[in-house]
C-alpha positions in Angstrom: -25.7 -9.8 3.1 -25.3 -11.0 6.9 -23.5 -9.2 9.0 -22.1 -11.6 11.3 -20.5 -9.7 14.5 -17.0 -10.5 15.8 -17.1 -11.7 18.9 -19.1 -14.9 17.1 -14.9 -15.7 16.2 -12.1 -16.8 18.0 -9.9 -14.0 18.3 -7.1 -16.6 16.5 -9.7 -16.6 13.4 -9.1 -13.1 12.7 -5.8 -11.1 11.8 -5.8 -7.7 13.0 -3.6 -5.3 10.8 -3.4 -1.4 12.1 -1.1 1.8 11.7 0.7 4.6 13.5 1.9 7.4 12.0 -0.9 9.5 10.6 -3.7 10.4 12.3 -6.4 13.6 11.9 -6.9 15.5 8.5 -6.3 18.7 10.0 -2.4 18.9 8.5 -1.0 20.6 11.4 -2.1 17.4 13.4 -2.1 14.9 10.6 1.6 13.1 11.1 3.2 12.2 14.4 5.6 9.8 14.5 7.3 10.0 18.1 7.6 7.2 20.7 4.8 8.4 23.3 2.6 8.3 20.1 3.4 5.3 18.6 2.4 3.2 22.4 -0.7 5.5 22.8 -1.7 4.7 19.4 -1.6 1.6 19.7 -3.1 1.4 23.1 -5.7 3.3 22.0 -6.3 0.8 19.4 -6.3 -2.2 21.4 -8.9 -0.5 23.6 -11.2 0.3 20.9 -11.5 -2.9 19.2 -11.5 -5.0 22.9 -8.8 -6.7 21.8 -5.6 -7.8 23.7 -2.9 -7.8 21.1 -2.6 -6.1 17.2 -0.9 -9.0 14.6 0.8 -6.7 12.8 1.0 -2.5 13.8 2.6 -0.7 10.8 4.5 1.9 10.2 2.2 4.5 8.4 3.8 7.2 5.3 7.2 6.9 6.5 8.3 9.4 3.6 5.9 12.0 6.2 8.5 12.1 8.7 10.4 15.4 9.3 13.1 13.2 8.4 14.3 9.8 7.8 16.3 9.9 11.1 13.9 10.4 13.7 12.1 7.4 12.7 15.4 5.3 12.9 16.2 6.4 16.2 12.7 6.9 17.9 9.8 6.1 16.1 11.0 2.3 15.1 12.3 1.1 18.2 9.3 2.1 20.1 7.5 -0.3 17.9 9.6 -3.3 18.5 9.3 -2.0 22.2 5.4 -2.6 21.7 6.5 -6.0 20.5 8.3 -6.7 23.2 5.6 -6.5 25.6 3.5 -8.7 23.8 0.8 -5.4 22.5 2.0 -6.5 18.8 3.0 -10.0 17.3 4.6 -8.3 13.9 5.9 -5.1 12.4 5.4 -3.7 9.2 6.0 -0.6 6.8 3.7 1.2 4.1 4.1 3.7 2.0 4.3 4.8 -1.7 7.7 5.4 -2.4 9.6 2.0 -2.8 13.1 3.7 -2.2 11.6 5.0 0.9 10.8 1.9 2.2 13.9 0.2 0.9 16.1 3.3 2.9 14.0 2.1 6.3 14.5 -1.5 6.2 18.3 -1.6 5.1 19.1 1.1 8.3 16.8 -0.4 10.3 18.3 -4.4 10.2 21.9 -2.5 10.3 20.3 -2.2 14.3 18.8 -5.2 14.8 15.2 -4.0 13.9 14.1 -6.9 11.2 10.7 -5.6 10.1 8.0 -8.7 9.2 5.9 -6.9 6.5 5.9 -4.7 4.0 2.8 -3.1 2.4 3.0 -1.1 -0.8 0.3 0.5 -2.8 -0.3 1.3 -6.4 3.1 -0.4 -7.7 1.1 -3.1 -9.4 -1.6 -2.7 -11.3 -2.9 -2.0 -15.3 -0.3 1.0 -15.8 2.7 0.1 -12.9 4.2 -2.6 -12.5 7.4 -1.0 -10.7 7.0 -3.7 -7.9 8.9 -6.5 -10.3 11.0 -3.9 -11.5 14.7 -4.5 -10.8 15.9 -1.1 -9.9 18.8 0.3 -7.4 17.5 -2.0 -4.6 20.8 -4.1 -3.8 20.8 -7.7 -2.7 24.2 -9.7 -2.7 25.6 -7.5 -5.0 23.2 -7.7 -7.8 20.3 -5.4 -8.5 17.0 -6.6 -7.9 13.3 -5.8 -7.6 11.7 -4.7 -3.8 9.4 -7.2 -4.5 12.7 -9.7 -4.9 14.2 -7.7 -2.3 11.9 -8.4 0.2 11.6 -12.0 -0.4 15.0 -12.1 -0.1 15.0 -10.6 3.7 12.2 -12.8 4.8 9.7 -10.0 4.6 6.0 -10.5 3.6 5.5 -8.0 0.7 1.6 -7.0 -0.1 -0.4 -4.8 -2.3 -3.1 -2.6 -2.2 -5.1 -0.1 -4.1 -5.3 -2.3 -8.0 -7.6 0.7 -8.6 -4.9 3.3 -8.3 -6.9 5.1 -5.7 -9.6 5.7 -8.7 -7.4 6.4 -11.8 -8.7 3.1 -12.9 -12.2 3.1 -12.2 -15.0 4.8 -14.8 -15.0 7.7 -12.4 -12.2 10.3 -12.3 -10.4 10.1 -9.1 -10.4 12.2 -6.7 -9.0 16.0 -6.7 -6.2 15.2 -4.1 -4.9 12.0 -6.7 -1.0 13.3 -7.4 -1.0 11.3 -10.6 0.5 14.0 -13.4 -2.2 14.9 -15.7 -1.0 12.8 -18.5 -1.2 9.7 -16.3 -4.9 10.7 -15.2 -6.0 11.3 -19.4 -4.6 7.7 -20.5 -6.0 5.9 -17.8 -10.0 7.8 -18.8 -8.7 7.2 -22.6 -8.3 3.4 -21.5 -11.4 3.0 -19.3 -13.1 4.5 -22.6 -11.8 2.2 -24.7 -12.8 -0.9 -21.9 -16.2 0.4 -22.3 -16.4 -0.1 -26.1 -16.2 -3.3 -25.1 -18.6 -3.2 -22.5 -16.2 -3.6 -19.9 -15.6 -2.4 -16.3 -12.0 -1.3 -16.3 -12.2 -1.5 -12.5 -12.9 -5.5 -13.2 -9.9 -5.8 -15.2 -7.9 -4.2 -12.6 -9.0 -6.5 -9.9 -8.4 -9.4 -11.9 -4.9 -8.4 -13.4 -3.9 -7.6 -10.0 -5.4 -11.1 -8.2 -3.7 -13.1 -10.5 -0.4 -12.3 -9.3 -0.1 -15.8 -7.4 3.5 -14.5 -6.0 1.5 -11.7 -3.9 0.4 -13.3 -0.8 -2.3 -10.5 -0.8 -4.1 -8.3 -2.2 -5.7 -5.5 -0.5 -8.9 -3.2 -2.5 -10.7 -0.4 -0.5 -14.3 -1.2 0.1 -17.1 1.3 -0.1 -20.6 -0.6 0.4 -21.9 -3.9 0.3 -22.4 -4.1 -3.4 -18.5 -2.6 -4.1 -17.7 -5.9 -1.7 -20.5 -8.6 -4.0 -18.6 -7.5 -7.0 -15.0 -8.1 -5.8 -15.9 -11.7 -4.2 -17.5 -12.3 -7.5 -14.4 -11.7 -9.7 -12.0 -12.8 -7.1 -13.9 -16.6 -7.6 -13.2 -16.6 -11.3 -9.9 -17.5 -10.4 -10.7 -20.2 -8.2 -9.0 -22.6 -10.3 -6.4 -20.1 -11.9 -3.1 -22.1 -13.0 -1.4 -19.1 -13.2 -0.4 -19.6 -16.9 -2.1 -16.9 -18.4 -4.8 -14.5 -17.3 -6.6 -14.2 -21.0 -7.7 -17.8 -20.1 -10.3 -16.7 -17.3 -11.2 -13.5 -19.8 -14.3 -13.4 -22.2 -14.2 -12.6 -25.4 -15.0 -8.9 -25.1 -12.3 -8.7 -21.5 -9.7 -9.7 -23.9 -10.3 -7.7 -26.6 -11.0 -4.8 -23.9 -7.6 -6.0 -22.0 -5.5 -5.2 -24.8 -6.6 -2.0 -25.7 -6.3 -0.7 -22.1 -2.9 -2.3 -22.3 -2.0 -0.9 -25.6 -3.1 2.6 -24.7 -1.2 2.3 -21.8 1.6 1.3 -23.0 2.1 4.7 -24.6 3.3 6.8 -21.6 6.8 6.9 -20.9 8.1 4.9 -17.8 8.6 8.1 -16.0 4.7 9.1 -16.0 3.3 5.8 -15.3 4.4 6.5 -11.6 4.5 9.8 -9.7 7.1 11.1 -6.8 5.6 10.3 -3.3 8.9 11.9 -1.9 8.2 15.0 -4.0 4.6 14.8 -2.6 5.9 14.8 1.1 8.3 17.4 0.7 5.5 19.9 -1.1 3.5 19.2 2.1 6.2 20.0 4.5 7.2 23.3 2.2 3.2 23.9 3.0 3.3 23.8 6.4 6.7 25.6 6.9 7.7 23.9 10.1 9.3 20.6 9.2 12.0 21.3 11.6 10.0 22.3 14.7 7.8 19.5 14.4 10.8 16.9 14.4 11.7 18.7 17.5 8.6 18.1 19.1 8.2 14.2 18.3 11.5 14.2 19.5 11.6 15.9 22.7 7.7 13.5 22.9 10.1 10.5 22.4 
């Protein structure tokens, strides 16, 4: 494959999409999310990729923050600060938890913040679907989905990780995944049974997750060239997808393969097909044992 560098394109041909929030692995260093750090972020950024302006900076693990309220009142309007000044053209949010999110946007708009995009990750795909869910996310009065939600509030809602960060790959995924153990053994139960098929359950994945025509995108982590052949190569088969019915762009052996993934699936309870990001951010904090004096810091660094 070519590699074609990027200063052969007009900086208007490419859309640059970055995030402030979390930074080094270390997990005394990992999070910061006060003002001086969110502009030196994302001058930092700017600098590195000899660019003058980020399209869209995001807000990175928000459910990482000491607390909900320091990113209200400092982290967030630095951001639109950055906007402001012409370093960023949109803001976003990502993160796992969907209530999270949800909390972030509503308090935000109550103070004239009106963020452009959301991102959310591993919310749809073979096992969760909780994206299209209609769940305690209000909108007029009536209960609705964040995907719906979203919509409804003008904001751009994507998707990532259709693999699951590896629970739905032929691999098992990686020690850190905070899938329960239940959620881990039916998704290796169904990428068995895809295999007595001859399938790649990471190909069904992709494909499930691409023919969702109301998702404007679509994002899938990249490891090497061949990784990046393989998902150009499925993401052509639906070229001419009508959006009727994906079983009509599947093979024989990809439906048959399809529905036992689906059926086996099917089997967990609602409550495993998902895990608690909140819970997850919390456990890391009760790790670290200094929640508190770190929201001091980013604040007094605000």
């Amino acid at each position: 494959m070519e590699v074609v560098a990027l200063n052969n394109f007009s900086r208007d041909d490419i859309i640059i999409n970055t995030k402030v929030g979390r930074y080094d692995a270390e997990p005394g260093n990992m999070f910061d999310f006060s003002a001086s750090r969110v502009r030196s972020s994302i001058l930092e950024s700017i600098r590195r990729m000899k660019c003058n302006y980020i399209d869209v900076i995001q807000l990175h693990d928000p459910e990482f923050s000491p607390s909900i309220d320091l990113l209200i009142e400092k982290t967030i309007p630095a951001l639109f600060k950055m906007r402001e000044e012409g370093y960023v053209r949109a803001v976003g949010i990502t993160g796992y938890p969907l209530k999270v999110q949800h909390e972030i946007i509503v308090r935000s708009s109550e103070k004239g913040f009106l963020f452009d995009q959301a991102l959310t990750y591993c919310h749809y795909n073979l096992h969760d679907q909780s994206l299209f869910e209609s769940r305690s996310f209000k909108y007029d009065g009536e209960t609705v989905s964040f995907f719906r939600f979203c919509s409804n509030q003008k904001i751009v809602c994507l998707a990532a990780a259709p693999l699951s960060m590896g629970l739905l790959t032929r691999k098992n995924p990686p020690d850190w995944h905070p899938a329960s153990f239940e959620l881990k053994e039916s998704c290796k139960l169904a990428s068995s049974q895809a295999d007595d098929y001859g399938v790649n359950i990471s190909d069904l994945a992709i494909l499930f997750a691409l023919a969702r025509e109301d998702i404007p995108c679509t994002l899938l982590g990249i490891r090497d060239r061949n990784e990046l052949k393989r998902a150009i190569a499925l993401a052509s088969r639906l070229k001419d997808f009508s959006g009727s019915s994906l079983h009509c762009i599947l093979n024989s052996n990809e439906k048959s393969a399809i529905t036992a993934v689906n059926k086996q699936l099917a089997q967990l309870p609602a409550s495993m097909k998902e895990w608690d990001g909140e819970a997850v951010a919390d456990h890391f904090w009760n790790e670290l044992g200094n929640r508190n004096e770190m929201e001091r810091v980013m604040r007094e660094n605000s």
